[in-house]
N, C-alpha and C positions, 0 to 999 in steps of 0.2 A: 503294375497293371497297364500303364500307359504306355512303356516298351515293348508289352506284352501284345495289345491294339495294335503299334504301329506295325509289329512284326508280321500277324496275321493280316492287315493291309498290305504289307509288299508282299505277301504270299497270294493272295487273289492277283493282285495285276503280272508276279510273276508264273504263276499258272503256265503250265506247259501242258496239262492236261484240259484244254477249252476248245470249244470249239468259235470261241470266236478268234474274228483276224489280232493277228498281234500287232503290226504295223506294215508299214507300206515296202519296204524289204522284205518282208515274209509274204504279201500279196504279189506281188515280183514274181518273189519266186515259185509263187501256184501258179500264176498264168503261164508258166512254162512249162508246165505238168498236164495243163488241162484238155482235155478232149476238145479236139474242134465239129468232130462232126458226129452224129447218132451214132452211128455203127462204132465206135469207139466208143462210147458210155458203158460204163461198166454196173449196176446196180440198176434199183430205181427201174424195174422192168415194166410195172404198167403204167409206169407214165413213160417211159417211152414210148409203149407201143401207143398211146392215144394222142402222141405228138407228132409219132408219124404218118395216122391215118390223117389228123387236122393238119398238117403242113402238104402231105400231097393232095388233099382235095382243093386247099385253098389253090394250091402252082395251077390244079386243073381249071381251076374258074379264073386264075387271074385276079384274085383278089388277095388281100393284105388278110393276116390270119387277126383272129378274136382277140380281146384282149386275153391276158393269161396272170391268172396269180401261183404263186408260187409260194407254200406254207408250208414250216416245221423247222427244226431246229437248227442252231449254227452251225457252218460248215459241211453240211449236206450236199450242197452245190448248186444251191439257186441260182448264184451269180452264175454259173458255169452253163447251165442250160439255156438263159437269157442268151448266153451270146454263141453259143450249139444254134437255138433255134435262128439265129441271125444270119449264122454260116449257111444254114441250108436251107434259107429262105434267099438270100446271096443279097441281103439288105445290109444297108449301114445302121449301127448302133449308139445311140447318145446315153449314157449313164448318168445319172445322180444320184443321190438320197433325201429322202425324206427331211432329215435335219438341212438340207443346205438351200431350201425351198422355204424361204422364211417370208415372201410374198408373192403378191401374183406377178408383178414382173421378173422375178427368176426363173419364173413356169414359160411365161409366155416368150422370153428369150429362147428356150429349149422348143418352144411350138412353131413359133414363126420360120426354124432351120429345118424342119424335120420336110423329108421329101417323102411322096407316095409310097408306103408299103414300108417306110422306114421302122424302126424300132426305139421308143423309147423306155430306158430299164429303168427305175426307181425302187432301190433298195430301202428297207427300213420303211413302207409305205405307211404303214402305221401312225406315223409321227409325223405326217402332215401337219399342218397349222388345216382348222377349219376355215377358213377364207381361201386358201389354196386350192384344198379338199373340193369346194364347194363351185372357184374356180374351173376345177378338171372336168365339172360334171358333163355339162355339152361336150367338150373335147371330143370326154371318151364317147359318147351320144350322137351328136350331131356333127362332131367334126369342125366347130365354129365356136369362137369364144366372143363374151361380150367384154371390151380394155374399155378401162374409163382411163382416159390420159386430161392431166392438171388438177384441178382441185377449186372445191368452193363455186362461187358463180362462174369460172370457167372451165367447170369440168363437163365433158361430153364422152360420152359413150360410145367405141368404136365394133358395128361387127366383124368379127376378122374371119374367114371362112381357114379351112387348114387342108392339109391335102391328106389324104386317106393313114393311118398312120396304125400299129401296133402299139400299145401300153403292157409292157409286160410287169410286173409288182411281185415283189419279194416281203416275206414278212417272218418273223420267229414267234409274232404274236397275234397269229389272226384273231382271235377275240375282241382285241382291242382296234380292229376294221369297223366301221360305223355300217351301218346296214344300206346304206345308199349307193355305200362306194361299192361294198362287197357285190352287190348285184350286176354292176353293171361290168364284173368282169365275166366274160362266154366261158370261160375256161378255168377252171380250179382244182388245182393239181397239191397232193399232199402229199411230202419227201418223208419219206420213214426211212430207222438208223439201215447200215448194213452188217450185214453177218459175216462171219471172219472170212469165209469165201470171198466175198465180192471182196474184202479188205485187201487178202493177199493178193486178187485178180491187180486194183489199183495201184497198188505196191510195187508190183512186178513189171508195171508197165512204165511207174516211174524210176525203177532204178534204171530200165534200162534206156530212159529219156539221160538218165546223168550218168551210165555208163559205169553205174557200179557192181563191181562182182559178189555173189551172192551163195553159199553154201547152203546145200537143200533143207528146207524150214527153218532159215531164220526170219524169212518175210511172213511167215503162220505166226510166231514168236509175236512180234510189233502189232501185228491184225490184232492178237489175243488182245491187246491191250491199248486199241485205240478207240476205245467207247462207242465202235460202230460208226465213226464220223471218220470221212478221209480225210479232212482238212488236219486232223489230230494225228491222222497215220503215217500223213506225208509230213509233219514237223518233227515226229519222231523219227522217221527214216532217215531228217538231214540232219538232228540228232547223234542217233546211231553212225552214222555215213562219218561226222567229227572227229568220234570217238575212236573212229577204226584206223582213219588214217592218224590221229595221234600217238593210241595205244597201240596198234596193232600194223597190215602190212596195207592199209586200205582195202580188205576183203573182208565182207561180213560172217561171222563165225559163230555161233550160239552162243560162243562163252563174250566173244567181241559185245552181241547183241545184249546179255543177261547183264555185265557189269555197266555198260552204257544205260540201261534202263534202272538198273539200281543204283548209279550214281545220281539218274532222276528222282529217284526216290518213289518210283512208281511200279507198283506188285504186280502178279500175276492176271489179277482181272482187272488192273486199269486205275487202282487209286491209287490218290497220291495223299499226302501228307495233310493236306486241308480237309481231304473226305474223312483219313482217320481220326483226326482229331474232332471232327464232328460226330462219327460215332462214339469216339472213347468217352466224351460227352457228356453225349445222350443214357451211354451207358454205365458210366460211373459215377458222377453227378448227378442224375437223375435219375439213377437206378433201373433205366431200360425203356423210361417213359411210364406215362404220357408229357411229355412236355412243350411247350408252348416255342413256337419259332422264336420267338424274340427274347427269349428267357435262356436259349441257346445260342443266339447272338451276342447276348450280353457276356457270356461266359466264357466267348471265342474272342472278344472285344472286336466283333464282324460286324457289316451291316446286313441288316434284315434282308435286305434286295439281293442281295452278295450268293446268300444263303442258297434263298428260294429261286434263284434265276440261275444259278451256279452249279452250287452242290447238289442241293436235295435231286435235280431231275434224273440223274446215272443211278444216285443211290437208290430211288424210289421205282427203277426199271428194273435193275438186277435182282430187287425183293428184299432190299438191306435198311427198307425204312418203310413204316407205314403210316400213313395218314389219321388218325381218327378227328372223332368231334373235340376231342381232350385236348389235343396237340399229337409230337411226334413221337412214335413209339421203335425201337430199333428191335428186328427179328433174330431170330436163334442162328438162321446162316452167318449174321454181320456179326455175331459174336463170338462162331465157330472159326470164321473167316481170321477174326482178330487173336482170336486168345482167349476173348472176356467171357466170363461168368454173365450167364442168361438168368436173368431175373424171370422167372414164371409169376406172370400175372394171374392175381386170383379173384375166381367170379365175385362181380361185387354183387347186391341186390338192389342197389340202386337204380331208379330206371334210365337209361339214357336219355328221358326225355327233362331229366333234370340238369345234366351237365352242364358245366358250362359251357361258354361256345369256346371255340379253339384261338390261341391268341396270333 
């Protein structure tokens, strides 16, 4: 059981089907991919279009744009549009994250450098410390922060005034935004998945940033099966890209593309081995549901957070899991899909308002 844990833990961190960054190699090599200016952006059309209208009326007035948040799932391309709207505002950009902001003087080293109209991007905004948080509030307000520099009977209070400045905020978990901060962004922009179109559009523009040759629909192939996130679509292409120059002549081929992705161990619509074994599960073990999240963490030897931040969200998109008061129940496509025998649930006469709650 305990091999069994450890295995299914290097199966989450080894995940090739995530939309989060892997490491800073693999972030590398997306900035070499990425769109630098609007008219290259490929998806994502009406937040385009209402960043083009707020970027040219700000150029008309001369002033620094709103702040701007930026919400929904990993690998979207928050970070990418952060420094898109940088480029064509023709500002410089300062980056951090929210974890690396652990008081108010690593805020206020990034404030005191920032020049008029500059841009400051904070990924993971979420995860401020509240003193920081609380910190930013003027900033983003009035443009002036209160420093208390020393401590005890010699502490004094400096006002520091700051020069006109953009906060741009990235988040995969707006919810968990506090209602003070969320307000005081102008701008609130929500990135939803793309559809295999836009997929192949970003595809095709990356292979031919890396200059590799491509036989007609094998880039549809990849799209099918990167959960609607290009960060996922462009780790599979250098992937597949591996695979063809080892196997093959370095040209991608459909059968090049099919055994490269089934060497992933990843099917026609995008799961991988972690997502089946979560329904084989739900389906076998618990005969189709209702079953409780944690109750199927315990049985994967996962952790809960793993689960529900991880898996469940692709499953619970395509129609391959459904939520109740009960716990989690798996549909008749995720069983058609797999193989398994669909347990048909039968009316109970119990009322729902007895259930229990969902664990």
């Amino acid at each position: 059981m305990i091999a069994l844990g450890t295995q299914k833990k290097e199966m989450a961190i080894d995940r090739v089907i995530t939309g989060e960054s892997k490491n800073e190699a693999e972030e590398n090599f997306n900035v070499s991919l990425r769109p630098k200016q609007l008219r290259e952006c490929v998806g994502q059309q009406k937040v385009i279009d209402k960043l083009k209208i707020a970027i040219e009326a700000a150029k008309k007035r001369g002033e620094p744009l709103e702040h701007i948040l930026f919400y929904g799932p990993p690998g979207l391309g928050k970070t990418t549009l952060a420094n898109v709207v940088a480029n064509e505002m023709a500002a410089n950009i300062r980056c951090t994250s929210g974890p690396a902001l652990t008081k108010q003087g690593d805020l206020m080293g990034l404030l005191s450098n920032i020049g008029t109209g500059d841009i400051l991007f904070i990924d993971e905004v979420h995860r401020l410390s509240t003193p920081v948080e609380e910190f930013l509030y003027p900033a983003m307000e009035e443009f002036r922060v209160d420093f208390t520099v020393d401590s005890g009977l010699h502490a004094k209070t400096i006002n520091f005034p700051l020069k006109r400045f953009t906060l741009i905020g990235a988040t995969t978990r707006a919810g968990l935004l506090s209602a003070p901060l969320r307000s005081r962004f102008g701008m609130l922009y929500h990135l939803e998945f793309y559809n295999t179109e836009e997929l192949s559009l970003i595809l095709n523009r990356s292979a031919k940033l890396l200059q590799l040759s491509c036989q007609d629909g094998t880039l549809e192939l990849i799209a099918t099966r990167s959960r609607g996130t290009p960060r996922i679509a462009n780790r599979l292409l250098k992937r597949v890209r591996d695979y063809a120059q080892v196997k093959g002549q370095g040209k991608l081929t459909a059968a090049i593309v099919e055994n490269a992705l089934k060497m992933e161990q990843i099917d026609g619509l995008g799961l991988d081995e972690m997502d089946r074994s979560f329904l084989r599960a739900l389906a076998g073990v618990y005969e189709g549901g209702p079953a409780g999240i944690e109750a199927i963490a315990a049985t994967l030897g996962e952790e809960t957070d793993t689960l529900e931040d991880v898996v469940e969200p692709y499953l619970l998109q395509i129609g391959f899991v459904r939520r109740t008061k009960r716990g989690r129940e798996i549909t008749s496509d995720a069983c058609r899909h797999l193989g398994l025998k669909y347990h048909k649930k039968k009316a109970t006469e119990q009322s729902e308002l007895f259930d229990p709650p969902e664990q």
